[in-house]
Phi, psi and omega in degrees: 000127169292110214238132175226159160263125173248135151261133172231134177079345202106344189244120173284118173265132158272138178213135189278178172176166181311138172289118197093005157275319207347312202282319204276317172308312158327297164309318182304313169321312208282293164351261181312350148283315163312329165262016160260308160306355172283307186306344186264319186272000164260304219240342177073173201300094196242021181101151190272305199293311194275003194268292213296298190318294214283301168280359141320283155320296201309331216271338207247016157267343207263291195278343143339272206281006176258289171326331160255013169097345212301197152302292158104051160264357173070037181279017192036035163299312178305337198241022171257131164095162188008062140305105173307183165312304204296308186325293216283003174280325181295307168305332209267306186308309161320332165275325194279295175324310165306332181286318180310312192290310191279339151318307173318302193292322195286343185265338192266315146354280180316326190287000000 
């Protein structure tokens, strides 16, 4: 099992992943920091728990809208009103991971 460091934010996180993701991890880390300095450059240092939370919506409105043929520019146009079965199921998931992230953060907060 592989062990990598993401910065997020200014803050190093270690996170394990499959041996030979390393790279693919990295990336991913770097990607999801970047949509957190964005959320810092709109809304400002609002905490660790709503920045992962804030770049969460972007990153899962960003694959929204790729899923729906969109732009995939994230303007969350695509996800307000008549929502199929799948859609509120993909919202339900979608909340439990922000409920997940932000437990994560209160905790890494606490150490």
């Amino acid at each position: 099992m592989g062990q990598v460091a993401v910065d997020i934010n200014g803050r190093r996180f270690q996170v394990a992943c499959d041996d030979g993701q390393e790279d693919h991890v990295r990336e991913l880390g770097a990607y999801i920091d970047g949509k957190v300095k964005q959320v810092v450059n709109q809304v400002g240092q609002v905490g660790d728990p709503r920045l992962l939370l804030m770049a969460s919506l972007l990153v899962t409105d960003e694959l929204y809208e790729l899923r729906q043929g969109g732009t995939g520019q994230g303007d969350g146009a695509g996800m307000v009103g008549g929502a199929s079965a799948i859609e509120e199921r993909a919202a339900q998931m979608i909340e439990g991971t922000a409920d997940r992230l932000h437990d994560i953060a209160a905790r890494l907060e606490a150490s």
